[in-house]
C-alpha positions in Angstrom: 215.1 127.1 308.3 211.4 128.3 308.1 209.1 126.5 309.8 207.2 125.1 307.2 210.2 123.4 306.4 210.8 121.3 309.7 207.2 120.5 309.7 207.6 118.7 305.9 210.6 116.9 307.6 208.0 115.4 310.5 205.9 114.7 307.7 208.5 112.4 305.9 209.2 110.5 309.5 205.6 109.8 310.0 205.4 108.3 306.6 208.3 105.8 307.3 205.0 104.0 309.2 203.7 102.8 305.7 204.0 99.1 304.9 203.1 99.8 301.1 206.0 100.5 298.3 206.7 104.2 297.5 205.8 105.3 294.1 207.2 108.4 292.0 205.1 111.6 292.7 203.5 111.8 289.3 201.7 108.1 289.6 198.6 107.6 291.2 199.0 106.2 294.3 197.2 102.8 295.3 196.1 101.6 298.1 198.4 101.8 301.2 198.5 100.1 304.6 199.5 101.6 308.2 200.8 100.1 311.2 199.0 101.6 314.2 201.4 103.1 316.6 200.3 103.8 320.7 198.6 106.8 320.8 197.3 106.4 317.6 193.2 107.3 317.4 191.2 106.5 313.8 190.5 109.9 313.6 193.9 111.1 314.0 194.8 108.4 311.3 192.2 109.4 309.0 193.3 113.7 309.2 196.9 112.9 309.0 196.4 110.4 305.5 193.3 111.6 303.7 193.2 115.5 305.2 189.7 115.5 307.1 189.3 113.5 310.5 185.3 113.3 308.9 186.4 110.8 306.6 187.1 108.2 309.4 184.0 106.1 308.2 185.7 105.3 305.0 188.8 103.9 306.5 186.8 101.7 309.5 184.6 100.5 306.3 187.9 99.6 304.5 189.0 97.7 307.6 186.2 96.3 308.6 186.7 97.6 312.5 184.2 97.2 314.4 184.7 99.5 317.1 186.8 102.3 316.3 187.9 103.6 319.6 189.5 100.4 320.4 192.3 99.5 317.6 195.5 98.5 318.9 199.1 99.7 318.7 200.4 97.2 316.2 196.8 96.5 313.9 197.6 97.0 310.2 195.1 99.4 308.8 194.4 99.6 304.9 194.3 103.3 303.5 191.9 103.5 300.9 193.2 106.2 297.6 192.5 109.4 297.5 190.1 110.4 294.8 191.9 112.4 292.1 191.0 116.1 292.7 189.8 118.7 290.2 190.5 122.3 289.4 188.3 123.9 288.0 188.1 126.7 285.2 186.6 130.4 286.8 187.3 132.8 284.0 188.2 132.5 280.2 188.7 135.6 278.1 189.8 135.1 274.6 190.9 132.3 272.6 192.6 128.9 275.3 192.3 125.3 275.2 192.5 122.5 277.1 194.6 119.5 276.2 193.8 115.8 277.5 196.1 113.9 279.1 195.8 112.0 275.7 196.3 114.3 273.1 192.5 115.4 273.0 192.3 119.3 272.8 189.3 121.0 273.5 188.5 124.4 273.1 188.1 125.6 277.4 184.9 126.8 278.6 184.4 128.4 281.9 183.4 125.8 284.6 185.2 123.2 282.8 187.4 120.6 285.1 190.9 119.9 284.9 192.6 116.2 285.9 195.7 115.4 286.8 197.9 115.4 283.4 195.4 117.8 282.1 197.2 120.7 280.3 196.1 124.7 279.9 196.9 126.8 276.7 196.2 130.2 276.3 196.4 132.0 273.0 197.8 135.8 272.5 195.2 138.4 274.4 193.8 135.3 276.4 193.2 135.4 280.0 192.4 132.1 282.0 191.0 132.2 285.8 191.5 128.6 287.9 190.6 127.5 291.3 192.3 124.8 292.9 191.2 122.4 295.1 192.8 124.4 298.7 191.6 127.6 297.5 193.9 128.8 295.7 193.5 131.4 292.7 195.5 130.8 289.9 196.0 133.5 286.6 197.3 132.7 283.2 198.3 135.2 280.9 198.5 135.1 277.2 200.4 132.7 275.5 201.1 130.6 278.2 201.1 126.6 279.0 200.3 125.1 282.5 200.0 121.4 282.8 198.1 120.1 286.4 200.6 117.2 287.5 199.2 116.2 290.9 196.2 117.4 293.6 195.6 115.3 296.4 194.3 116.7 300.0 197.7 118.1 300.9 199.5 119.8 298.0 198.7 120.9 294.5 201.6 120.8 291.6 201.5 122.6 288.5 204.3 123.0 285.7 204.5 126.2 283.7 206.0 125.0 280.8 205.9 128.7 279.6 204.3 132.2 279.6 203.3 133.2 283.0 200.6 132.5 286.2 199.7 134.8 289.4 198.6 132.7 292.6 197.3 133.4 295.4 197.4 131.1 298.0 195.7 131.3 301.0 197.0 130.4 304.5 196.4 126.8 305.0 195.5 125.0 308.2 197.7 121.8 307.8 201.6 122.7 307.2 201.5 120.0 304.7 199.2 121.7 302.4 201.9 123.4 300.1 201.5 124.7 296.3 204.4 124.0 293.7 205.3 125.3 290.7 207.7 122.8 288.9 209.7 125.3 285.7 213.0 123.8 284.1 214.4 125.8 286.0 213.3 124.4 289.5 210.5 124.4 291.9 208.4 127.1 293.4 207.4 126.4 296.6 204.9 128.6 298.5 201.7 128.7 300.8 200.2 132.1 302.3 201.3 134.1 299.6 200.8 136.4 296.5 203.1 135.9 293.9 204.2 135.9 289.9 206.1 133.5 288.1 207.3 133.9 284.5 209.3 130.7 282.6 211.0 132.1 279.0 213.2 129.7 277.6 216.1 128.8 280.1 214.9 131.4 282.8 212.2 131.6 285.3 211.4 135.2 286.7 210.0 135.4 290.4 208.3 138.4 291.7 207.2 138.0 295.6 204.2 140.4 296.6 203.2 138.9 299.8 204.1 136.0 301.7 207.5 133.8 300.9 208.7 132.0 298.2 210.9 129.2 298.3 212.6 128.5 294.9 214.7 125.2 294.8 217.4 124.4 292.6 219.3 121.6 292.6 220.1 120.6 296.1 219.3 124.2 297.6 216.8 126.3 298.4 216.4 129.7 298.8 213.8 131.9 300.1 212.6 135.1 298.3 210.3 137.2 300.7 207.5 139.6 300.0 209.1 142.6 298.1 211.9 140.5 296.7 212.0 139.0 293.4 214.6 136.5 291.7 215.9 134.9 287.9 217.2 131.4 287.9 218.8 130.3 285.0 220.4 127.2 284.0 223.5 128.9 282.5 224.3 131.6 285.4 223.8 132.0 289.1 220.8 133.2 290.7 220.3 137.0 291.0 217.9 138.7 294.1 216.5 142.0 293.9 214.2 144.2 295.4 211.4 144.7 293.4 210.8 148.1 291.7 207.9 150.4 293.7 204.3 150.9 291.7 204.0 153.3 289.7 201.1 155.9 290.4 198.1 156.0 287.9 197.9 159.7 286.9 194.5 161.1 285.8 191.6 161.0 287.6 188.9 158.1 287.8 186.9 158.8 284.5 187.8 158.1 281.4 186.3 159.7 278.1 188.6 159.1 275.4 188.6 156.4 273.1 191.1 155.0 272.8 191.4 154.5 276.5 194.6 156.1 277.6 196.4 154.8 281.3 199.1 157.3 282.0 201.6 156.0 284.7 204.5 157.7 286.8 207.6 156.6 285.6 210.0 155.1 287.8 213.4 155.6 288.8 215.4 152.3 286.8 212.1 151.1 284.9 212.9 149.7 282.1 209.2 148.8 280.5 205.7 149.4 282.1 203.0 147.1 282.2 199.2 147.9 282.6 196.3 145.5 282.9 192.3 145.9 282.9 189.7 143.4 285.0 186.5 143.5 286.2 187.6 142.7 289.9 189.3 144.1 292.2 191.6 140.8 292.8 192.2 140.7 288.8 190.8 137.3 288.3 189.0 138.6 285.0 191.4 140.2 283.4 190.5 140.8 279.7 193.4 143.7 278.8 196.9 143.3 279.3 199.7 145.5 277.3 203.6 145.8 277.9 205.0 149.0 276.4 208.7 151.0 277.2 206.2 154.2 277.6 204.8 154.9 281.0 201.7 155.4 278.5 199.7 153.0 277.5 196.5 153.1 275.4 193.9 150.1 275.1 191.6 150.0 271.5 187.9 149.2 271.8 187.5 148.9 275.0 183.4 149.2 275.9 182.0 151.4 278.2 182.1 150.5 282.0 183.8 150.4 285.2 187.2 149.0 284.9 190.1 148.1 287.5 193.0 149.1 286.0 196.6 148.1 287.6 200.1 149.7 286.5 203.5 147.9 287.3 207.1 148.4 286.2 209.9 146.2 285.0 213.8 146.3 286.3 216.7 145.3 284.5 216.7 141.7 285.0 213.0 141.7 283.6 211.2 141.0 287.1 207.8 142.8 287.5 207.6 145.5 290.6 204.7 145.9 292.9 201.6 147.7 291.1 199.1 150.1 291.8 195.2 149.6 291.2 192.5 151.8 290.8 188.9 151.3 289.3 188.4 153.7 286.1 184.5 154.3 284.3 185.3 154.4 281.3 182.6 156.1 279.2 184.1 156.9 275.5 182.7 159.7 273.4 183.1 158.8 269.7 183.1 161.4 267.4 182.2 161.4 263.6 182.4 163.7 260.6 180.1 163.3 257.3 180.2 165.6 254.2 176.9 166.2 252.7 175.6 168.0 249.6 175.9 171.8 251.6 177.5 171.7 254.1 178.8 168.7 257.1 177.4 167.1 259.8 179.2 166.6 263.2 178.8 163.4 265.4 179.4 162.9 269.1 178.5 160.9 272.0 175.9 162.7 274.5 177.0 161.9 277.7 175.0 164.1 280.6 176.3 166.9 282.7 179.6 167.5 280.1 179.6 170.6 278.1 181.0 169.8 274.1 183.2 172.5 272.6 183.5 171.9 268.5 186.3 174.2 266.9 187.2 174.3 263.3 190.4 176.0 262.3 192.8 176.3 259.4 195.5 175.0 260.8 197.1 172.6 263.0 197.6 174.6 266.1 194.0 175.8 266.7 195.7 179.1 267.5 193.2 181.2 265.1 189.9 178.9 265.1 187.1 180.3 262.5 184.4 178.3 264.8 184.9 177.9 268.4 181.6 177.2 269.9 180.0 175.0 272.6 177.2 172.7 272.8 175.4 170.9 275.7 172.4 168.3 275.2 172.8 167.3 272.0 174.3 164.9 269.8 176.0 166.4 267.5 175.5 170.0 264.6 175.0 170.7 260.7 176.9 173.4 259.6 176.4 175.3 256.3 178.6 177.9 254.2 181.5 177.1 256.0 184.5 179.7 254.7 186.9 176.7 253.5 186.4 172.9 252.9 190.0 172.4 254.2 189.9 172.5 257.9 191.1 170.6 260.9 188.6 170.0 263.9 188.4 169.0 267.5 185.6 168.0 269.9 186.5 168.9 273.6 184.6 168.2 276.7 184.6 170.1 279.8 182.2 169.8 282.8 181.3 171.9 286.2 180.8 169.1 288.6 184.6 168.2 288.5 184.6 165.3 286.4 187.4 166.9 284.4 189.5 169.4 285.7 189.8 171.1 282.2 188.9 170.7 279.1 189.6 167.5 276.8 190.4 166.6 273.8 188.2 163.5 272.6 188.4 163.6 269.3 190.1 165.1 266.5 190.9 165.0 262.3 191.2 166.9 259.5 188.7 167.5 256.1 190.4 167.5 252.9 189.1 170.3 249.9 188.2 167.6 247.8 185.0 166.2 249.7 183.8 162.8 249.8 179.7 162.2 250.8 
């Protein structure tokens, strides 16, 4: 048994102490009273109840002691609520809302508070950031639902009622401090860790990237380490695996064409590939996110900047592998082509240090081009008297300083005879 484990155990015999009614997890708790055992200090009272020794004021107040190095083994102490604690919204991309424990929905802003009961909707191609109250990091993808069920100073509980969140949760000073993730399925529990967790219908989907997860079903528990993932269901037994390596990010680090292309290494017993775009390294801002069979995936419109862009891969059982990560400029070179009364004008992004190859040919192939000619410093050429009005055309760019190893196709189409201005 892991030692977080036995500690939760000591946890439960302390609290035999109390003097006050238990109440279900879900119901705010009111105000409780303790019996002081020897050995007993305020201080030690106050950290082991409300989280923070500091707060030792509030429980002499509520007590009325007078001098608090001097209470007695046997004095009943009253143990003033927690306050209800908030999570709070760091990052919104896209369309998500945010339902009231009520029934009031609201459309989610960043820096926006959640409350216990407090539920989190994300719409397709929407990206939510949280931050809860012990630090940890929370990401929901599109198309997902995440309700906030209880905070206090020692545990936070979420349920994913579906889609899919990322967490990570960092080491915690008091053993007590745990996350969960309630699914139908059954309970994630984890602290210390880096981890994915997808709900669909009757299954939950576990992928463990560092740390341990402890997923409990029924009247068991198991553990699922870092490199391990799992799928409960309620109609079969639970299945472990290892997950699937990253797959490499091929290309280099600058991106020029539009669409923006991410070409991954395949991998032995991949079944899909996955690729997402952030603006942080830790991908708490993603604002791309595409699932494809191809180990190539292309992203529409995405602006010019620098990007972190991760790959990932998906076994059998649908569980995500581990990813690679790399940050990507992206600067796009458009390309246009506009029939005028004599001839056609030619379009392009000017982007400095990259040499621009335009070549016009009668076919397909390029294999006999009637125009093959480069241009550097400029934004785009007229030409005049051209031999056909029925051509095909490509812009390549090349460079010296090593930005591209060899020349590349950005953009590309075909003029028709009959010409339109």
């Amino acid at each position: 048994m892991n030692g977080w484990y036995r500690y939760g155990l000591t946890g439960l015999c302390c609290t035999a102490l109390l003097l006050s009614s238990a109440v279900p997890a879900d119901e705010p708790v009111s105000t409780e009273r303790y019996r002081v055992q020897p050995g007993d200090t305020l201080w030690d009272i106050t950290e082991r109840y409300r989280g923070e020794a500091k707060e030792w004021p509030i429980v002499r107040k509520a007590n009325r002691v007078e001098e608090p190095r001097h209470i007695q083994p046997g004095d009943v102490l009253d143990l003033p609520p927690l306050p209800d604690l908030s999570a709070e919204v760091r990052h919104r991309e896209g369309s998500a809302w945010l339902i009231r424990e009520g029934g009031e929905r609201l459309p989610l802003r960043t820096d926006m508070e959640l409350l216990p009961g407090d539920a989190v909707e994300t719409s397709s191609q929407a990206f939510v950031s949280l931050r809860l109250p012990h630090g940890e990091d929370v990401v929901l993808p599109s198309s997902t639902r995440v309700i906030l069920k209880r905070q206090d100073r020692r545990s936070t509980r979420l349920y994913l009622e579906q889609g899919e969140l990322e967490a990570r949760v960092p080491a915690q000073r008091d053993h007590r401090e745990v996350l969960s993730i309630d699914t139908p399925t059954g309970i994630v529990g984890v602290r210390g860790t880096h981890f994915r967790v997808t709900q669909a219908e009757t299954e939950t989907r576990i992928s463990t990237l560092e740390g341990e997860v402890a997923l409990s079903q029924d009247a068991s528990t198991t553990s699922v380490p870092a490199g391990r993932g799992a799928l409960a269901s309620s109609t079969s037994d639970l299945r472990l695996t290892r997950l699937l390596p990253a797959p490499l990010l091929q290309g280099r680090d600058k991106a020029f064409d539009q669409p923006l292309k991410i070409d991954l290494a395949t991998v032995p017993e991949a079944e899909a590939y996955r690729v997402q775009l952030a603006r942080d390294p830790n991908f708490q801002t993603i604002f791309r996110d595409k699932r494809d069979d191809s180990s190539s995936i292309t992203f529409d419109s995405v602006p010019q900047g620098f990007y972190y862009a991760r790959g990932s891969a998906f076994d059998a059982l649908g569980i995500e592998g581990r990813y690679d990560r790399r940050l990507i400029l992206h600067r796009p070179i458009e390309a246009s082509l506009e029939a005028i009364d004599d001839g056609y004008v030619f379009h392009w992004t000017d982007i400095p240090r990259l040499e621009y190859r335009l070549q016009l040919s009668e076919d397909s192939s390029f294999s006999d081009p009637f125009m093959n000619r480069s241009f550097s410093g400029s934004q785009g050429v007229t030409l005049r008297n051209l031999p056909t009005d029925d051509f095909h055309w490509r812009l390549q760019v090349s460079s010296a300083n090593g930005e591209l190893a060899s020349p590349t196709i950005v953009a590309s189409g075909r003029q028709g005879a009959a010409r339109q201005p």
